[in-house]
Each structure stands twice: as structure tokens, then as C-alpha cells.
C-alpha positions, 0 to 999 in steps of 0.5 A: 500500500503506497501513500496514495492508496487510500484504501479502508475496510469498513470497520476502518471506516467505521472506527473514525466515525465518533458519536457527536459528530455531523455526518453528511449522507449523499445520494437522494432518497432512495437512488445511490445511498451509501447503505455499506456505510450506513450499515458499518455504522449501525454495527458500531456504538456511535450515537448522537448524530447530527445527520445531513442528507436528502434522506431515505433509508440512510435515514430511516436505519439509523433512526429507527437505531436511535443514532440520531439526534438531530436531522437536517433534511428537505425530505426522507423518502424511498420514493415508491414510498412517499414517506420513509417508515422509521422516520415517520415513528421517530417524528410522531415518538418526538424522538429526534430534532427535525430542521427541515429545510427546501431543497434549494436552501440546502443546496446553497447551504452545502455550496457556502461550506464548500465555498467556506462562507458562512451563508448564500443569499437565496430566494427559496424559503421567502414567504413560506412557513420554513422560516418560521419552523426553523429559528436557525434561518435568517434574512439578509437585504441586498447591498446594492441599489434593488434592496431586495430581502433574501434568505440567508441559508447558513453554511451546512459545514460537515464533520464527514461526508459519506458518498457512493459512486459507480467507480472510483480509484484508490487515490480517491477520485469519483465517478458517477456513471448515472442520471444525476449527480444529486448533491454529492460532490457538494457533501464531499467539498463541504466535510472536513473527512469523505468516506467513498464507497464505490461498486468498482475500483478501477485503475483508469476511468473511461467515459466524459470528463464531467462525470468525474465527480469526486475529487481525491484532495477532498477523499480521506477513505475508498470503500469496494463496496459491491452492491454498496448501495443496495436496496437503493438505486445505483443507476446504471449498476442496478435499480433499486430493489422494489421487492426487498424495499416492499418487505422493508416497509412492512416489517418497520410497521411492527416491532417484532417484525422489525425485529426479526429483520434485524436479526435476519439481515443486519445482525452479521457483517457486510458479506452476511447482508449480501448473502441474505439480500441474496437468498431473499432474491432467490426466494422472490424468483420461486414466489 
């Protein structure tokens, strides 16, 4: 391993993770999560968390394991599934801090942490009632000869960072192969540390430059990670896996359900989920 080789395991990386600190989650509901990540952290002692995403499942293990403290988000959704299950009790039981912000106001909130401002002027969020649940936000009045009133969307600075992408090299590059970039280059420029799970390292990347999305001064780890995202989208490496997210769904409407979940897919490593998400397939295939 030479010094460029940036290579963790996942209970290296899990070991960095401490409890208090603000973690950044990329992807975008249920489209190219970092699930390996999220399930490595689920399999540590960390708790408190402030947690920054546009959240899905990422969301919804980490609460219904009562890691979190306090959410920043514009939505927690599996998309099929308007509202994700673990959140929607967390939020009812009152068990966590909800700062809901729009989506426009988060995507200027990480360009300022990023850019290492203290806050963007933004439109979004003026008269509506965001400003008025959520104390933290502020206006500001434009300096120059228009006047006009803007929101002032604070700076979403991270302790870590925690992306998926299709590929990436072990120096720490990301490439995004799908649709849309989400915000995830934004999480990676906004975070002190970045944890990159990819679903292939690769020793040269093929394809447009701008799909480059991640670069390695803003990498601390790289993660082979294969199906790392799963049940989530990583388009075009795989879809997400409506049938496994269906059977998420139910089993997070009743405590011994979700227990027997637990025990039957989370209990054990990373290689233990995959060998049961492919037993559960197979299954699927017979029904």
C-alpha cells in the first residue's frame, strides 16, 4: 500500500466515525445511498448524530437505531414510498430534532461550506412557513441599489461526508456513471473527512470528463463496496430493489417484525447482508 492508496475496510471506516459528530449522507432518497456505510455504522456504538442528507433509508436505519439526534433534511423518502417508515415513528415518538429545510436552501447551504462562507443569499424559503419552523434561518437585504430581502441559508459545514459512486480509484477520485449527480460532490467539498464507497475500483476511468465527480484532495477513505448501495438505486449498476424495499416497509410497521429483520439481515457483517439480500432474491424468483 503506497501513500496514495487510500484504501479502508469498513470497520476502518467505521472506527473514525465518533458519536457527536455531523455526518453528511449523499445520494437522494432512495437512488445511490451509501447503505455499506450506513450499515458499518449501525454495527458500531456511535450515537448522537447530527445527520445531513436528502434522506431515505440512510435515514430511516439509523433512526429507527436511535443514532440520531438531530436531522437536517428537505425530505426522507424511498420514493415508491412517499414517506420513509422509521422516520415517520421517530417524528410522531418526538424522538429526534427535525430542521427541515427546501431543497434549494440546502443546496446553497452545502455550496457556502464548500465555498467556506458562512451563508448564500437565496430566494427559496421567502414567504413560506420554513422560516418560521426553523429559528436557525435568517434574512439578509441586498447591498446594492434593488434592496431586495433574501434568505440567508447558513453554511451546512460537515464533520464527514459519506458518498457512493459507480467507480472510483484508490487515490480517491469519483465517478458517477448515472442520471444525476444529486448533491454529492457538494457533501464531499463541504466535510472536513469523505468516506467513498464505490461498486468498482478501477485503475483508469473511461467515459466524459464531467462525470468525474469526486475529487481525491477532498477523499480521506475508498470503500469496494459491491452492491454498496443496495436496496437503493445505483443507476446504471442496478435499480433499486422494489421487492426487498416492499418487505422493508412492512416489517418497520411492527416491532417484532422489525425485529426479526434485524436479526435476519443486519445482525452479521457486510458479506452476511449480501448473502441474505441474496437468498431473499432467490426466494422472490420461486414466489
Amino acid at each position: 500500500m503506497t501513500p496514495l492508496d487510500k484504501s479502508l475496510s469498513l470497520a476502518g471506516f467505521a472506527a473514525r466515525i465518533e458519536s457527536g459528530m455531523t455526518v453528511g449522507i449523499g445520494g437522494w432518497g432512495a437512488r445511490r445511498k451509501p447503505m455499506a456505510l450506513v450499515r458499518a455504522l449501525l454495527r458500531t456504538g456511535v450515537t448522537n448524530l447530527t445527520v445531513v442528507s436528502c434522506g431515505g433509508p440512510d435515514v430511516g436505519l439509523l433512526a429507527a437505531a436511535g443514532r440520531i439526534s438531530k436531522l437536517v433534511a428537505p425530505f426522507v423518502t424511498l420514493d415508491s414510498v412517499p414517506l420513509e417508515p422509521h422516520f415517520r415513528a421517530a417524528r410522531e415518538a418526538g424522538a429526534l430534532e427535525f430542521e427541515e429545510w427546501d431543497e434549494s436552501m440546502f443546496l446553497w447551504g452545502l455550496t457556502a461550506a464548500a465555498h467556506r462562507l458562512p451563508f448564500m443569499p437565496v430566494r427559496a424559503g421567502i414567504g413560506s412557513d420554513i422560516p418560521r419552523h426553523n429559528p436557525r434561518l435568517r434574512t439578509v437585504t441586498s447591498p446594492y441599489q434593488d434592496g431586495e430581502e433574501l434568505l440567508a441559508a447558513p453554511a451546512l459545514t460537515l464533520d464527514v461526508a459519506l458518498v457512493h459512486l459507480n467507480r472510483a480509484d484508490v487515490r480517491g477520485n469519483g465517478q458517477s456513471l448515472g442520471p444525476d449527480p444529486f448533491f454529492d460532490d457538494l457533501f464531499t467539498e463541504a466535510a472536513e473527512h469523505t468516506y467513498l464507497s464505490c461498486e468498482r475500483i478501477v485503475d483508469r476511468f473511461t467515459g466524459p470528463p464531467q462525470s468525474l465527480l469526486v475529487q481525491r484532495q477532498n477523499v480521506t477513505g475508498v470503500l469496494h463496496t459491491p452492491h454498496g448501495a443496495h436496496f437503493t438505486a445505483c443507476a446504471p449498476d442496478y435499480g433499486r430493489d422494489e421487492a426487498f424495499q416492499r418487505a422493508y416497509v412492512r416489517a418497520a410497521q411492527d416491532p417484532d417484525a422489525w425485529r426479526g429483520f434485524e436479526e435476519h439481515f443486519l445482525a452479521g457483517d457486510e458479506r452476511a447482508y449480501q448473502r441474505a439480500v441474496d437468498g431473499f432474491a432467490r426466494r422472490e424468483a420461486t414466489v
